[in-house]
KOLDOVEX-921781 format. One line per field, with one value per residue: residue number from 0; y, x, z of N, C-alpha, C in turn. Coordinates in pm, whole numbers. Layout:
num: (NUM|...)
nc2: (Y|...)
nc1: (X|...)
nc3: (Z|...)
cac2: (Y|...)
cac1: (X|...)
cac3: (Z|...)
cc2: (Y|...)
cc1: (X|...)
cc3: (Z|...)
***
This chain:
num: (0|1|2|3|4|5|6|7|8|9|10|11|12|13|14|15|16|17|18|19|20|21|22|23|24|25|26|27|28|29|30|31|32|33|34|35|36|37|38|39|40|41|42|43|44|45|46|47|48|49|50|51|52|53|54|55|56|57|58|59|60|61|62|63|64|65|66|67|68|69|70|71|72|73|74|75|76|77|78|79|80|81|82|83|84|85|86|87|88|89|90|91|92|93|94|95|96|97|98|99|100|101|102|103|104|105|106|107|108|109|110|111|112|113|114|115|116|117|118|119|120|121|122|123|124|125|126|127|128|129|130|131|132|133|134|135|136|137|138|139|140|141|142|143|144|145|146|147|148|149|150|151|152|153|154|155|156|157|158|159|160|161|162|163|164|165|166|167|168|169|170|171|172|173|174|175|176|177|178|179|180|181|182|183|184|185|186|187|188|189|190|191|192|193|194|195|196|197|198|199|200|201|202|203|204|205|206|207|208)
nc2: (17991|18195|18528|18643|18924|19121|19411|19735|20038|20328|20615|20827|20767|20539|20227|19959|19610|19257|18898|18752|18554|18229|18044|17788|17647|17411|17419|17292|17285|17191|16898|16579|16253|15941|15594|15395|15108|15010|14991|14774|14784|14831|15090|15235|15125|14968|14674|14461|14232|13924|13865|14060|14148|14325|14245|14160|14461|14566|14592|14316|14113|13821|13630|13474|13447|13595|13900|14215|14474|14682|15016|15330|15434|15662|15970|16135|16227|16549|16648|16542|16375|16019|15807|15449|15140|14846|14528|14251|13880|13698|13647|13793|14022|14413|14647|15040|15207|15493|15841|15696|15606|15441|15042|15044|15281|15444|15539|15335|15239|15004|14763|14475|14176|14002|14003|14280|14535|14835|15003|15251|15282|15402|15324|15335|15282|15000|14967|14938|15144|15159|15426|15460|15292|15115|15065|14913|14909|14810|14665|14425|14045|13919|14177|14501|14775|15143|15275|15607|15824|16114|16347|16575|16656|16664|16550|16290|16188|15951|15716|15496|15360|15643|15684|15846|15713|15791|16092|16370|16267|16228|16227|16224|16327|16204|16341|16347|16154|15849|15684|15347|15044|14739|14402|14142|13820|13728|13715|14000|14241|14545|14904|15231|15360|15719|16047|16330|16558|16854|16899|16814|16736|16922|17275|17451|17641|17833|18034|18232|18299)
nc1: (-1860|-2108|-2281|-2532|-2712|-2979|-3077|-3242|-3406|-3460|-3722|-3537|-3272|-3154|-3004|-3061|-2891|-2972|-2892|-2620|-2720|-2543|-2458|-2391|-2242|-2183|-2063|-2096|-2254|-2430|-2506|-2459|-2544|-2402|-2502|-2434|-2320|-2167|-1859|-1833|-1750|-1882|-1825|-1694|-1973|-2105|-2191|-2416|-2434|-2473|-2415|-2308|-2249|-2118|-2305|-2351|-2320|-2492|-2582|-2624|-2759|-2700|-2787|-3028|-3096|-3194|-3188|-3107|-2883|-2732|-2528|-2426|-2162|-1981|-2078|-2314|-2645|-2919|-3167|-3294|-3344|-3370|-3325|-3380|-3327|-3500|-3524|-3668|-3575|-3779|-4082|-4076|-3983|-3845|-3631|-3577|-3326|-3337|-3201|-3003|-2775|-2724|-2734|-2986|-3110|-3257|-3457|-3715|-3860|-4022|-4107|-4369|-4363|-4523|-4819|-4860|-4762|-4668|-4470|-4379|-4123|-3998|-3706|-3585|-3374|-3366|-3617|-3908|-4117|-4442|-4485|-4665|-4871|-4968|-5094|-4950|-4864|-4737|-4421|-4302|-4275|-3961|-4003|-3881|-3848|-3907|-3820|-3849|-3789|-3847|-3679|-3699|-3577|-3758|-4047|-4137|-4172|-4286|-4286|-4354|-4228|-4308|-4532|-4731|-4729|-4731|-4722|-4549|-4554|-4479|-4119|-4002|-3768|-3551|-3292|-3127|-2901|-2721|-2786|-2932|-2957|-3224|-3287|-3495|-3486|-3431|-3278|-3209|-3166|-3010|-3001|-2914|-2831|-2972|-2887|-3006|-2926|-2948|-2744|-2508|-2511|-2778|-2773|-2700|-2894|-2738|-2716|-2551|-2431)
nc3: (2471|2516|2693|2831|2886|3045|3017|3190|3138|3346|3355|3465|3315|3477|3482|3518|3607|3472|3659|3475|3183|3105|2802|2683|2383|2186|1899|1706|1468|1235|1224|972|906|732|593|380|341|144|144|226|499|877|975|1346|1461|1735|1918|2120|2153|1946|1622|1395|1056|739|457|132|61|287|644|819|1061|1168|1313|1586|1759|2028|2161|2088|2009|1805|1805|1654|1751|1721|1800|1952|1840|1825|1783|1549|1247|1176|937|814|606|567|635|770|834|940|1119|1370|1584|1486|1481|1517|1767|1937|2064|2254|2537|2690|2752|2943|2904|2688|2394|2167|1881|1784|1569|1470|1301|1213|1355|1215|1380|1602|1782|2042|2281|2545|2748|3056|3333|3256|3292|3078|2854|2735|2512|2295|2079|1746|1448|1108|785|471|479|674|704|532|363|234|394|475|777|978|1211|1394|1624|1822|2082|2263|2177|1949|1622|1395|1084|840|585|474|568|854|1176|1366|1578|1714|1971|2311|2459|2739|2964|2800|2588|2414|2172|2063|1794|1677|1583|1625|1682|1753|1846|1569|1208|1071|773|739|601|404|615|737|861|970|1161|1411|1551|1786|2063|2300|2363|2634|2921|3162|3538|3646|3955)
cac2: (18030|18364|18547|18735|19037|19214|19617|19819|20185|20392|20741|20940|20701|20468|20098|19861|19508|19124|18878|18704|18389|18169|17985|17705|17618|17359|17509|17140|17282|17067|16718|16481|16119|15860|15480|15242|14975|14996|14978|14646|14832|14859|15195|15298|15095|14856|14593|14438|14058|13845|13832|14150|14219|14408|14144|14250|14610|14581|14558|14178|13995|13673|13578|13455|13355|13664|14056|14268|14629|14792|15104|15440|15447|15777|16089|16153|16315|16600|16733|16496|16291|15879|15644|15310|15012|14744|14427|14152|13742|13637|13729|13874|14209|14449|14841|15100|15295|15645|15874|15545|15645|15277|14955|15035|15431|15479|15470|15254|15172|14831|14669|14360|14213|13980|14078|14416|14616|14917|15086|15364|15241|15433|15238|15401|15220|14909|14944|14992|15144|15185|15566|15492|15157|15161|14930|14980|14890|14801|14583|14270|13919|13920|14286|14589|14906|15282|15340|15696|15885|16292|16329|16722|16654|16671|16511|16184|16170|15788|15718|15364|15442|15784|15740|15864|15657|15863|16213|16429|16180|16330|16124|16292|16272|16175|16470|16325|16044|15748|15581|15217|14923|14623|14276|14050|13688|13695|13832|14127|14321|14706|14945|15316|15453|15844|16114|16477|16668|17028|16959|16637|16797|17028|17343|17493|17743|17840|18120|18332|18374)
cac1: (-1971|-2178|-2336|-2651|-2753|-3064|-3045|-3333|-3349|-3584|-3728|-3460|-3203|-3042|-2970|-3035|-2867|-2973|-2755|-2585|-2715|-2449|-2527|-2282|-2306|-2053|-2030|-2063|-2341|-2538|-2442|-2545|-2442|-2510|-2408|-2489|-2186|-2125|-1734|-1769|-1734|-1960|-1738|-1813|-2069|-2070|-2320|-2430|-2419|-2520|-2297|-2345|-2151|-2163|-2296|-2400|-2360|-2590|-2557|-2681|-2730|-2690|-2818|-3155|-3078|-3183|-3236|-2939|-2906|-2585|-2547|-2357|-2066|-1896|-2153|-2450|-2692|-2989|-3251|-3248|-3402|-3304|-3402|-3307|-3402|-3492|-3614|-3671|-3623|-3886|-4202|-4071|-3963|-3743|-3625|-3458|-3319|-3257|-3136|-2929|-2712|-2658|-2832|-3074|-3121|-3296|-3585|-3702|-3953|-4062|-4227|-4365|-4308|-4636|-4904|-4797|-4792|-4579|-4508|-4291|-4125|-3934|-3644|-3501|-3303|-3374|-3761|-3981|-4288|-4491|-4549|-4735|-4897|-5071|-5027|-4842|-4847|-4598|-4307|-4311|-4146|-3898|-4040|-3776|-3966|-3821|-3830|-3804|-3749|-3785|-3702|-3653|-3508|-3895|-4135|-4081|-4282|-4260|-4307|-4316|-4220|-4341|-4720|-4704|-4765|-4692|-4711|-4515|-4601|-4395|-4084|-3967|-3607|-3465|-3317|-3042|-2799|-2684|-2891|-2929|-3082|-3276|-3345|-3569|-3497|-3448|-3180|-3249|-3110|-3031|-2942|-2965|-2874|-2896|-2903|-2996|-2904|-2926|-2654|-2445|-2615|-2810|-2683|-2820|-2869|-2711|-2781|-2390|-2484)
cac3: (2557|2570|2807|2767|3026|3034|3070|3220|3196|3351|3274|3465|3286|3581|3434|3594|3495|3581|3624|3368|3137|3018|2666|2632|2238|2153|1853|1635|1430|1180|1199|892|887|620|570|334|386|1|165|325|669|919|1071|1434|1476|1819|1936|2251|2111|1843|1455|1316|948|633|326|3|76|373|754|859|1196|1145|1449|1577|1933|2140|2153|2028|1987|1735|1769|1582|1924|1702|1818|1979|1792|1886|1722|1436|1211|1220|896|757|506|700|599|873|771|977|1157|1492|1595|1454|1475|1570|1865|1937|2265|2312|2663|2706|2740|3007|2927|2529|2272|2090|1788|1742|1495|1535|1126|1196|1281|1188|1535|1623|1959|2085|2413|2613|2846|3155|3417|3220|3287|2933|2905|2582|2503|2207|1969|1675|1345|1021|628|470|490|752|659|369|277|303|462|568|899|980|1350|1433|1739|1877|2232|2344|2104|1914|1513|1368|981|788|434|419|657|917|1246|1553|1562|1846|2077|2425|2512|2851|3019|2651|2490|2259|2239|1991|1719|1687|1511|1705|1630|1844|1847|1416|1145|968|703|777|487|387|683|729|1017|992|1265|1415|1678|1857|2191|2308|2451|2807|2974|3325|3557|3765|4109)
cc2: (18175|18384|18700|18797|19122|19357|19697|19912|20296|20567|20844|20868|20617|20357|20012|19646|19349|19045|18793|18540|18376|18110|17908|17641|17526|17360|17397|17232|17219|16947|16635|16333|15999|15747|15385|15101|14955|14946|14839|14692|14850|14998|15249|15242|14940|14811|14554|14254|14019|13881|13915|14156|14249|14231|14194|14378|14627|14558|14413|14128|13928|13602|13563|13443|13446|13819|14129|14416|14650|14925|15166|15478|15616|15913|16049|16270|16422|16658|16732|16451|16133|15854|15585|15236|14880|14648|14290|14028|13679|13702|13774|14016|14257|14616|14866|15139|15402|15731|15742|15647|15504|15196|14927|15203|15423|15476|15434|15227|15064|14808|14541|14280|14142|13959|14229|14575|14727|15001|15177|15302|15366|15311|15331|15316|15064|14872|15006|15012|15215|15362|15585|15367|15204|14988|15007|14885|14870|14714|14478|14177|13937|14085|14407|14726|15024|15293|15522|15758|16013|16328|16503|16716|16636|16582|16425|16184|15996|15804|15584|15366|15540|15804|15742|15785|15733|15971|16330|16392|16249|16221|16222|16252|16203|16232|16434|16190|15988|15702|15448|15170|14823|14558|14206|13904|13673|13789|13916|14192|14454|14791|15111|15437|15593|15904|16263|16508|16794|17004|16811|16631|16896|17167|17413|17589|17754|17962|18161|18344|18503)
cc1: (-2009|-2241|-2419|-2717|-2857|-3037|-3180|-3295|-3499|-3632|-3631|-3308|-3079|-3076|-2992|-3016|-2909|-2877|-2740|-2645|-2643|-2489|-2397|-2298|-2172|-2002|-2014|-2157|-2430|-2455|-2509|-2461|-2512|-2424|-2428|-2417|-2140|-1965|-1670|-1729|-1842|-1882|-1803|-1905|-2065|-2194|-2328|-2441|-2475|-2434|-2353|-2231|-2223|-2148|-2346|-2445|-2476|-2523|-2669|-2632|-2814|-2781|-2953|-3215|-3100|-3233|-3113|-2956|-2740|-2629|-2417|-2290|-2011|-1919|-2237|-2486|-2812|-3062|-3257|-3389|-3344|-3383|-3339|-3415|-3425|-3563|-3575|-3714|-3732|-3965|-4214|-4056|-3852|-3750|-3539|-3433|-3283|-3202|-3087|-2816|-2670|-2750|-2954|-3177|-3154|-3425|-3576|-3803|-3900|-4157|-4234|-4389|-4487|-4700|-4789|-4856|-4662|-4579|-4363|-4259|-4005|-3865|-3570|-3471|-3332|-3529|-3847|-4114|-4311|-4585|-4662|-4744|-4983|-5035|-4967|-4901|-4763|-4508|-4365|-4221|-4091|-3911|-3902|-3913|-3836|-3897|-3769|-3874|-3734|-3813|-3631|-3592|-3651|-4007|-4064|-4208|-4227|-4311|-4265|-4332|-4333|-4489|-4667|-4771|-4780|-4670|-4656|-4563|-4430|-4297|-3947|-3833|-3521|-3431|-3221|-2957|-2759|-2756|-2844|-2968|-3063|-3328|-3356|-3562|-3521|-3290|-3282|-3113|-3119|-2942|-2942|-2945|-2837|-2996|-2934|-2997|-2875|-2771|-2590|-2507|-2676|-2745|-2790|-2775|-2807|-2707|-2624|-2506|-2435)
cc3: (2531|2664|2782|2921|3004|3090|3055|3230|3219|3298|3304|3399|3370|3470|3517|3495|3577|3557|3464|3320|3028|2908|2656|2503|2228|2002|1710|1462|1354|1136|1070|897|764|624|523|291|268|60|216|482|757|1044|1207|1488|1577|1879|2077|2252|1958|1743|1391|1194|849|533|248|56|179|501|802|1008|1194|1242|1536|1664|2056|2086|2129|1957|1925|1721|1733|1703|1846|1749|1871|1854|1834|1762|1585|1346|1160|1089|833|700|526|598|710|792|819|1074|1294|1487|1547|1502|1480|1722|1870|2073|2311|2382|2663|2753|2801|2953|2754|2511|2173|1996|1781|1707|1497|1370|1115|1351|1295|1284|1527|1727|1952|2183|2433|2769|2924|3270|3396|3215|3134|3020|2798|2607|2413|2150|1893|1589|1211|900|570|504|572|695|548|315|301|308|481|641|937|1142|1354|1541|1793|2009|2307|2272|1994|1775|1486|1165|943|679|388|519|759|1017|1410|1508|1687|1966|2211|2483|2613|2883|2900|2547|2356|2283|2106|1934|1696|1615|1615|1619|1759|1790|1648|1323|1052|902|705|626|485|478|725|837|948|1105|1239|1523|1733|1998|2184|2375|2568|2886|3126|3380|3710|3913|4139)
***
C-alpha cells in the first residue's frame, strides 16, 4: 500500500497537510494468459454444464442440449484484452464472456452464427439487458472467426476478425472478473485463446478519517 498527502505552503511558509489517500496496488502487474490445448488439457478451466473437452488441440462442447458457460476459474483479469478462435457447428448462438463474477453477475458477446447478429449484453442479478447490437462478417456455421474483447473496467470495444463492431460502448458496475466462452443450444469449437492484461484487479482508492 501507499499513501499519498498533499502539502500546502503559504507565503509566510506554514504547511498545511490533507489527509491521507491510501493506494492499495496488489502489486500483480501485467497479467498475460494464453491457451491453445496443444497439451490435451483444458487447465483451470470450469463449466456450468454440458461435455466440455480438449479434441484435436481444441476446446469442444459436445453438447447441444442447452446454454453453458466455461470459464478461466484461475484469475480474474482487469483492464484487458479477451480473444479466441471460435467456430460454431450450427446456426445458433455462440461467444464469449468477460467480468464473469458468477452465473448471474457478467458480460457477454453473442453472436447469433445465422443470421449473423451480434449484441453486447450485460447480466446482473441474472437479469440481461442488451447494451449494444449490430451485425457482423465473417464466420457463422462451420466457419472459424476471432472474436476479440477490450474491456478497461469502464468501456467495452468488440472486434470480429480484426472489424471492428462496437466501439467503447459503456458497460457500468463491471470493472473486471473471469473470462469465458458460451454456447447456446449447439457445439462449438474454441481455440487460440489469449488474455492481455494490465492487472488481475483494479486497485482503489480510500480516504483515513
Amino acid at each position: 500500500d501507499y499513501g499519498l498527502t498533499a502539502i500546502a505552503t503559504d507565503n509566510s511558509g506554514m504547511k498545511t497537510y490533507s489527509k491521507t489517500i491510501i493506494i492499495h496496488a496488489n502489486g500483480s502487474g501485467r497479467l498475460d494468459y494464453t491457451e491453445n490445448f496443444d497439451d490435451g488439457l483444458a487447465q483451470d478451466w470450469q463449466n456450468s454444464g454440458g461435455i466440455w473437452k480438449v479434441e484435436s488441440n481444441q476446446y469442444h462442447i459436445t453438447s447441444g442440449d442447452g446454454i453453458y458457460i466455461s470459464f478461466m476459474d484461475a484469475t480474474t483479469f482487469f483492464d484487458y484484452t479477451f480473444s479466441a478462435r471460435i467456430k460454431p457447428e450450427w446456426g445458433n448462438n455462440y461467444g464469449m464472456v468477460f467480468n464473469y463474477t458468477d452465473s448471474k453477475n457478467y458480460c457477454r458477446v453473442d453472436l447469433d452464427a445465422s443470421p449473423q447478429t451480434i449484441s453486447l449484453i450485460k447480466v446482473k442479478d441474472g437479469q440481461e439487458s442488451i447494451l449494444a447490437s449490430s451485425t457482423y462478417s465473417g464466420g457463422g456455421q462451420g466457419i472459424y472467426s476471432t472474436l476479440t474483447i477490450t474491456n478497461d473496467g469502464r468501456k467495452t470495444s468488440v472486434e470480429v476478425n480484426g472489424a471492428v463492431v462496437f466501439s467503447n460502448i459503456p458497460t457500468p458496475e463491471s470493472y473486471y472478473g473471469k473470462v469465458g466462452l458460451y454456447a447456446w443450444w449447439q457445439p462449438i469449437w474454441f481455440d487460440d485463446i489469449v488474455v492481455w492484461a494490465m492487472n488481475k484487479e483494479p486497485c482503489f482508492l480510500t480516504e483515513t478519517l
